[in-house]
VMD Tcl script that builds the backbone (N, CA, C; Angstrom):
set m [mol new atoms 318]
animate dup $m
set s [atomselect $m all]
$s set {name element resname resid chain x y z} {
  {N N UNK 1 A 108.010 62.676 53.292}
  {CA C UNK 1 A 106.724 62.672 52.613}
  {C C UNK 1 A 105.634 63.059 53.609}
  {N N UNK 2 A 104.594 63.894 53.186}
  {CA C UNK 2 A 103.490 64.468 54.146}
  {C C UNK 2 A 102.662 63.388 54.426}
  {N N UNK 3 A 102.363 63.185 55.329}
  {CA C UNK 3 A 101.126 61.684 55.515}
  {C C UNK 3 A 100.080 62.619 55.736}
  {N N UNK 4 A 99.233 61.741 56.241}
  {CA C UNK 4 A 97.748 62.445 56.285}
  {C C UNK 4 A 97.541 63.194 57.896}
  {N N UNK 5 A 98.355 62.765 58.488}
  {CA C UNK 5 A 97.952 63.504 59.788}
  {C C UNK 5 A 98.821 64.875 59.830}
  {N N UNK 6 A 99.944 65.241 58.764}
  {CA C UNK 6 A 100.261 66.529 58.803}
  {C C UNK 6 A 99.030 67.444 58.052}
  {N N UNK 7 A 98.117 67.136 57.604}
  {CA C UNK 7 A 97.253 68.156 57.261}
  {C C UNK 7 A 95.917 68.107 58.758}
  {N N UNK 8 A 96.043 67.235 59.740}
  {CA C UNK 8 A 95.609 67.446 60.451}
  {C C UNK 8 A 95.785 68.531 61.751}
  {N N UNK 9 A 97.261 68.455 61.474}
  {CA C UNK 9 A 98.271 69.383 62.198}
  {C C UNK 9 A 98.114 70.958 61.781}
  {N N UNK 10 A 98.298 71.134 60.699}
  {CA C UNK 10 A 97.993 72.440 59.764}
  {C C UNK 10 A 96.730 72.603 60.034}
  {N N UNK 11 A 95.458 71.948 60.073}
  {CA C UNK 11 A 94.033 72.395 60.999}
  {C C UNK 11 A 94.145 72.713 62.170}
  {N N UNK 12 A 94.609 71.904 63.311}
  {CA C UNK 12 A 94.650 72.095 64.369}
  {C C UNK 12 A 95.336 73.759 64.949}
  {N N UNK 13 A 96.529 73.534 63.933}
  {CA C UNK 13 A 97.389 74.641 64.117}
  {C C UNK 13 A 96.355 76.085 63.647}
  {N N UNK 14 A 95.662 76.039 62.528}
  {CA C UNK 14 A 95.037 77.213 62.038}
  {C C UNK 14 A 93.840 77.313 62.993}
  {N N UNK 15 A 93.276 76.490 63.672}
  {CA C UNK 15 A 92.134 76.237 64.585}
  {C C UNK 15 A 92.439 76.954 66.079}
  {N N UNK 16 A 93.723 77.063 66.324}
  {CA C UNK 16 A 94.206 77.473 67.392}
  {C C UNK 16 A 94.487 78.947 67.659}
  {N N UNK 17 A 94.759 79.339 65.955}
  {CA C UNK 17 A 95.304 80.668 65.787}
  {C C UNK 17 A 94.130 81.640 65.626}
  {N N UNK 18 A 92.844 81.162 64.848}
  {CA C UNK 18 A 91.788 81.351 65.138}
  {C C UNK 18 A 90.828 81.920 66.252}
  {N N UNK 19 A 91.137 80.823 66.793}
  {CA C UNK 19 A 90.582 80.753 68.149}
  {C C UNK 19 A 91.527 82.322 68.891}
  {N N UNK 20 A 92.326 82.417 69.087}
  {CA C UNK 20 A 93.229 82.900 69.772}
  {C C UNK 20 A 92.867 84.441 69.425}
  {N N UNK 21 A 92.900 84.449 67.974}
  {CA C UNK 21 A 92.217 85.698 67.972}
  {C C UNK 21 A 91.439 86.294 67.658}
  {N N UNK 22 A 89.929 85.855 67.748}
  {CA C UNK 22 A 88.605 85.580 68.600}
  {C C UNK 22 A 88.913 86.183 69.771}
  {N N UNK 23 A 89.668 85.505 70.697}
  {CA C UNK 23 A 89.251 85.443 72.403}
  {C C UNK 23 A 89.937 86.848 72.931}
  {N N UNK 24 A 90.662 87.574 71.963}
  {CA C UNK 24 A 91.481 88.647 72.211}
  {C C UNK 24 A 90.403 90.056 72.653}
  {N N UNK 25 A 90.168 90.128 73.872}
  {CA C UNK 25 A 89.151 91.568 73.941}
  {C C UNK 25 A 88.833 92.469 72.679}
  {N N UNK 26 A 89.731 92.871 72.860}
  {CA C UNK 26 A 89.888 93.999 71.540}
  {C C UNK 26 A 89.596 93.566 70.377}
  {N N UNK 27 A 90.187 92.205 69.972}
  {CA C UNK 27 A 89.121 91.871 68.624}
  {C C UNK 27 A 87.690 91.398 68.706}
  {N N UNK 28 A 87.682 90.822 69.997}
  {CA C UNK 28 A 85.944 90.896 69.970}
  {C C UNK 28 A 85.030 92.006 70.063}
  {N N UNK 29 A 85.567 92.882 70.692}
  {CA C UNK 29 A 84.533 94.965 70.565}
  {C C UNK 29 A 84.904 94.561 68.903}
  {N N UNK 30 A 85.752 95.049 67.783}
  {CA C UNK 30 A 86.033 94.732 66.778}
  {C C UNK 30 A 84.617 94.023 65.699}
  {N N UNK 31 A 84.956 93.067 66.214}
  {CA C UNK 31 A 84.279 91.955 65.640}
  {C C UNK 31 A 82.585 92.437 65.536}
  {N N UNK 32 A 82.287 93.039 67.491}
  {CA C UNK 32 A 80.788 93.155 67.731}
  {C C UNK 32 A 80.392 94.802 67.156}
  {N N UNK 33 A 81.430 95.577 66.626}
  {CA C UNK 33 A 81.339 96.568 65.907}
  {C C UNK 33 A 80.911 96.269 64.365}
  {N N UNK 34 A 81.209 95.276 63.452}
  {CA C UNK 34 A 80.988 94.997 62.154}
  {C C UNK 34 A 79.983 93.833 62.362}
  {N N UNK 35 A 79.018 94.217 63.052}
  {CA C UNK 35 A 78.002 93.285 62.765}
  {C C UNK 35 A 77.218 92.809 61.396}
  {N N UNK 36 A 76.420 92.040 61.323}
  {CA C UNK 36 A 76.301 91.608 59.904}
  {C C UNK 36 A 75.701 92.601 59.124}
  {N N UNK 37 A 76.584 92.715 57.886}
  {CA C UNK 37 A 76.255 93.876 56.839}
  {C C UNK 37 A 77.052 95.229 57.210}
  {N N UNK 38 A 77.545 94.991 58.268}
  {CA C UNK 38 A 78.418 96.922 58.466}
  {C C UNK 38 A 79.154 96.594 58.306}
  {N N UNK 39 A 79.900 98.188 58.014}
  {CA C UNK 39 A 81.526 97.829 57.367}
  {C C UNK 39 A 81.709 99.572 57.730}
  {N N UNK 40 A 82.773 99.127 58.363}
  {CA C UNK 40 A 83.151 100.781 59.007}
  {C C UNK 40 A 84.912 100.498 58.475}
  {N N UNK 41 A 85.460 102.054 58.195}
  {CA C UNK 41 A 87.059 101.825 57.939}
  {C C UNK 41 A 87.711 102.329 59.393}
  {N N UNK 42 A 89.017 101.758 59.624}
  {CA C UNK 42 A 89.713 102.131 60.895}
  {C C UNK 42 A 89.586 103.176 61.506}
  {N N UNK 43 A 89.612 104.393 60.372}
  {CA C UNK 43 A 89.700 105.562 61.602}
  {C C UNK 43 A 88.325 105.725 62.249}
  {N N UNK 44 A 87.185 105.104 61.775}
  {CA C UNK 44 A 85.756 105.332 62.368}
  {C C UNK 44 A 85.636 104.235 64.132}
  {N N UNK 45 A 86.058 102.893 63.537}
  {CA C UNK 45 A 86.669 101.645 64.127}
  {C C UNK 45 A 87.194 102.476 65.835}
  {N N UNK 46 A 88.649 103.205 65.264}
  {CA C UNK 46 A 89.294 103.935 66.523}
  {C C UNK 46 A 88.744 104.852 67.471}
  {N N UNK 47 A 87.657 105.381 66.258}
  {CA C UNK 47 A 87.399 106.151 67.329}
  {C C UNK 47 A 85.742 105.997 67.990}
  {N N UNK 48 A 85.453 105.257 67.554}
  {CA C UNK 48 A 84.309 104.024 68.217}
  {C C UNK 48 A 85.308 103.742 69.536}
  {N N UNK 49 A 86.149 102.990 69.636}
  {CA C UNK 49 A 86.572 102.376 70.726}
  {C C UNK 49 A 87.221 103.309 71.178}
  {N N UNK 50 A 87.944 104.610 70.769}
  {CA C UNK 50 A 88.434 105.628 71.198}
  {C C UNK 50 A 89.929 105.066 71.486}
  {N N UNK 51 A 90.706 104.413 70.959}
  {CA C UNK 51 A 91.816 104.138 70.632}
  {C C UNK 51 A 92.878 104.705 69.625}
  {N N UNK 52 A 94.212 104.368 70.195}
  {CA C UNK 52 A 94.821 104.598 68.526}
  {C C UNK 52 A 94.830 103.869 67.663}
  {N N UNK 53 A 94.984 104.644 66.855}
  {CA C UNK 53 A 94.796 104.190 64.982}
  {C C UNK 53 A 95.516 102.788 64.817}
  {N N UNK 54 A 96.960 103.153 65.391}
  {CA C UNK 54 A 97.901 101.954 65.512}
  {C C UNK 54 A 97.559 100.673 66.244}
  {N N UNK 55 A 97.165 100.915 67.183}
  {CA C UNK 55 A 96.618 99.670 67.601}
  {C C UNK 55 A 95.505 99.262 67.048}
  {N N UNK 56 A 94.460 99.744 66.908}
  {CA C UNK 56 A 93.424 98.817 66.004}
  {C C UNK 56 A 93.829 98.605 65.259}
  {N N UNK 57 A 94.802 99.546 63.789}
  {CA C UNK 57 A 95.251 98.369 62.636}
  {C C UNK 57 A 96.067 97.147 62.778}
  {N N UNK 58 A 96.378 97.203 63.974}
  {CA C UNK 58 A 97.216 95.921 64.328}
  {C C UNK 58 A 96.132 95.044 64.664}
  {N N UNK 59 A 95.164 95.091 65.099}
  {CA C UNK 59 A 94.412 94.055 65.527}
  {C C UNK 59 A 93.717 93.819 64.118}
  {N N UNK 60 A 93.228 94.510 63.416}
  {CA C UNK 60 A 92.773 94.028 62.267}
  {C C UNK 60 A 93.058 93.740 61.457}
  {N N UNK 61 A 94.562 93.866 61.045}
  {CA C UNK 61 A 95.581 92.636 60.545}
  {C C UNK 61 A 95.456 92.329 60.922}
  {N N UNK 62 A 95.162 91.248 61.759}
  {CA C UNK 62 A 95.327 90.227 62.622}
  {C C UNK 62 A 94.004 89.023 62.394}
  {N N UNK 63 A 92.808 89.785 62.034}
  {CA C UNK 63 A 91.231 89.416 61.901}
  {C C UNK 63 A 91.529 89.073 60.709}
  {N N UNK 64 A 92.094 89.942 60.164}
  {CA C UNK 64 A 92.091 90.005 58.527}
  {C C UNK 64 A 92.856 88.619 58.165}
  {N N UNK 65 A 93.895 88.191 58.980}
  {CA C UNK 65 A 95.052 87.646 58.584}
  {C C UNK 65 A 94.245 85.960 58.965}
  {N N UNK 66 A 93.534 85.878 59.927}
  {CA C UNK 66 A 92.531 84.868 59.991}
  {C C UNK 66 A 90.829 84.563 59.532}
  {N N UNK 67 A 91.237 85.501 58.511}
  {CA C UNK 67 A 89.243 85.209 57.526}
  {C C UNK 67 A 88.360 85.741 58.435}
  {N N UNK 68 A 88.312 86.597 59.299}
  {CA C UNK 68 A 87.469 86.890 60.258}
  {C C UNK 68 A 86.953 88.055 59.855}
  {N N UNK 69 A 87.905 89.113 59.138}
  {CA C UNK 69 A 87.344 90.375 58.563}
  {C C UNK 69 A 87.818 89.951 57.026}
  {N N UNK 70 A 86.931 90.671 55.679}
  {CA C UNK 70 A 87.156 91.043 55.034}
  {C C UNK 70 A 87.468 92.540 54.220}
  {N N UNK 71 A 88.333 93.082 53.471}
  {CA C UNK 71 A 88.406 94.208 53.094}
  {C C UNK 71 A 87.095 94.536 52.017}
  {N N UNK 72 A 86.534 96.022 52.235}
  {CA C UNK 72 A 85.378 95.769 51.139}
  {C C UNK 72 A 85.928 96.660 49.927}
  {N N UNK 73 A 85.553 96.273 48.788}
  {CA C UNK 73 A 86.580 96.622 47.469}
  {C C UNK 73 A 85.888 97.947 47.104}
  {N N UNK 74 A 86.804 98.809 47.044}
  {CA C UNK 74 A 86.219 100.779 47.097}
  {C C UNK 74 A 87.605 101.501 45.734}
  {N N UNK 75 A 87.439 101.860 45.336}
  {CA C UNK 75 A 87.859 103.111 44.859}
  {C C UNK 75 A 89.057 104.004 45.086}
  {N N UNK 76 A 90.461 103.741 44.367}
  {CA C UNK 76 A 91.412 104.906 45.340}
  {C C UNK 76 A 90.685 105.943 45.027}
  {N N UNK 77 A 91.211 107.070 45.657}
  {CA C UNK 77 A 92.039 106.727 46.732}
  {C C UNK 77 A 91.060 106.925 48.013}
  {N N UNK 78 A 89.837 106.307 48.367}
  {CA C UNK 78 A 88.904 106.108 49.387}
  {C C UNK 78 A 89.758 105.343 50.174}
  {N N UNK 79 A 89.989 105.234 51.690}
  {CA C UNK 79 A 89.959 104.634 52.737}
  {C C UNK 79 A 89.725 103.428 52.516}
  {N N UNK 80 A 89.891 102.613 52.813}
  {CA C UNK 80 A 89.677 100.573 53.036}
  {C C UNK 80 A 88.857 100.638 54.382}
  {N N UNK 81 A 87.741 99.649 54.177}
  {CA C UNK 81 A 86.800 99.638 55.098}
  {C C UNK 81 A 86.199 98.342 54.898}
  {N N UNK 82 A 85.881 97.580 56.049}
  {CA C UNK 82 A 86.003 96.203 57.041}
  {C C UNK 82 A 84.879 95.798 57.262}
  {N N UNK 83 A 84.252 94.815 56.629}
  {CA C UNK 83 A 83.606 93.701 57.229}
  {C C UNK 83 A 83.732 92.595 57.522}
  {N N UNK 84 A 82.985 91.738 57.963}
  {CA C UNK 84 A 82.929 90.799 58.839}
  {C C UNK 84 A 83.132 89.875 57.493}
  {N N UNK 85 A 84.056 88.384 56.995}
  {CA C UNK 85 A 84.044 87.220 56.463}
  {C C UNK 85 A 83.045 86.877 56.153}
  {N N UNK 86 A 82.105 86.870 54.750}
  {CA C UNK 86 A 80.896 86.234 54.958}
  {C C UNK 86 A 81.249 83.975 55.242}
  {N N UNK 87 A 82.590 84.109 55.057}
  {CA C UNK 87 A 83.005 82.638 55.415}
  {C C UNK 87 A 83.501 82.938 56.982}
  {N N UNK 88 A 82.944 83.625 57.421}
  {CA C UNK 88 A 83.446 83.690 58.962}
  {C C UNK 88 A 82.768 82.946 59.869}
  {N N UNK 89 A 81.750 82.293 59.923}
  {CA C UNK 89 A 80.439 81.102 60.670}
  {C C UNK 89 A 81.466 81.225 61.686}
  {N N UNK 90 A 82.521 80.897 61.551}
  {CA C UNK 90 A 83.334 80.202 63.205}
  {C C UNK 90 A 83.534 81.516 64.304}
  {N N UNK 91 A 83.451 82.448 63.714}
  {CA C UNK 91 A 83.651 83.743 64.175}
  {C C UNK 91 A 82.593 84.028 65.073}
  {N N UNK 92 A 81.510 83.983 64.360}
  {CA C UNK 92 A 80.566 84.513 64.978}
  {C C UNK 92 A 80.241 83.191 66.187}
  {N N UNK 93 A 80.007 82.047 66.043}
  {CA C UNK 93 A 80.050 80.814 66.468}
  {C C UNK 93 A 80.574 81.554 67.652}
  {N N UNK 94 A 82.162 81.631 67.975}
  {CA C UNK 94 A 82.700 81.385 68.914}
  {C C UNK 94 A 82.068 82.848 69.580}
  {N N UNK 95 A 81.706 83.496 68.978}
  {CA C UNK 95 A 81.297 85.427 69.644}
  {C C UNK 95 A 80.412 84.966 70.728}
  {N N UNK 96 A 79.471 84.249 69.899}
  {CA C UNK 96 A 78.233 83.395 70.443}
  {C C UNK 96 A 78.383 82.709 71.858}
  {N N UNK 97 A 79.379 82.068 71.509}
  {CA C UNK 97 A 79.664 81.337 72.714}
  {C C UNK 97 A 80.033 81.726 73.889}
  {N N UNK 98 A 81.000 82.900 73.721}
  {CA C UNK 98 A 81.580 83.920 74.579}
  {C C UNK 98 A 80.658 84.492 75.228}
  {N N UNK 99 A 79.714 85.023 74.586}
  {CA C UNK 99 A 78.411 85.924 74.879}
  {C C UNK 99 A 77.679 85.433 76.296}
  {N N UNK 100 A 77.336 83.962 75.962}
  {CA C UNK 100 A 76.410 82.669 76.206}
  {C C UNK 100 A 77.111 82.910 77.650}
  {N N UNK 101 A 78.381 82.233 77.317}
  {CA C UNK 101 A 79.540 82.243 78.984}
  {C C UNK 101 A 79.135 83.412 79.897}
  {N N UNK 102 A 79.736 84.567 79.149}
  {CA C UNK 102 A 79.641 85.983 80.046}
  {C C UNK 102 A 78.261 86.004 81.027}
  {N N UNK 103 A 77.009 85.801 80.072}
  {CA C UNK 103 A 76.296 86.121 80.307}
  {C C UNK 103 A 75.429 84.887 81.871}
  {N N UNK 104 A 76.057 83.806 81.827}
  {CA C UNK 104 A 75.761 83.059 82.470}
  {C C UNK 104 A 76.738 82.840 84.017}
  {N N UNK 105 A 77.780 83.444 84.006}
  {CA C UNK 105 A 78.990 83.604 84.586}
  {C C UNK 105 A 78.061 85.669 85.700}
  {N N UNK 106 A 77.373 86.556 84.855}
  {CA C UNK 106 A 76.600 86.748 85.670}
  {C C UNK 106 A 75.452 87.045 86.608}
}
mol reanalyze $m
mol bondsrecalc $m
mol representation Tube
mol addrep $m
């Protein structure tokens, strides 16, 4: 039977995974690319950072897969194109924080 501290576990656990990918370089350029209200699709994304295609869609599954990006709802057969969670607060929160560090670190 589930007690109450396995749903504490399932937070902790989603809190971690979160976090984790947040702190990932590449999803933070990502992240500081879809600032509030933009919404760019991957191949614009790639070649902003001048990467391959493949690797940024891997990272944004990844955003995606933790509420951090949302898909914005378009039209086939248009491209799929990415903004930021408007339930994302923790996202930006932790961007914030990162920022705060860097910037004090030099």
């Amino acid at each position: 039977m589930a007690g109450p501290e396995d749903g504490d576990k399932r937070r902790d656990k989603e809190s971690h995974y979160r976090r984790a990918a947040v702190l990932h370089p590449l999803r933070r350029r990502i992240l500081g690319l879809l600032g509030e209200g933009d919404e760019l699709g991957i191949e614009e994304i790639a070649a902003e950072l001048e990467l391959p295609l493949a690797r940024v869609a891997h990272h944004v599954r990844v955003l995606l897969r933790r509420s951090a990006l949302r898909v914005v709802p378009r039209c086939r057969p248009n491209p799929a194109r990415f903004r930021q969670a408007p339930n994302a607060e923790w996202a930006r929160k932790m961007l914030d924080e990162i920022d705060d560090q860097d910037a004090r670190e030099d």
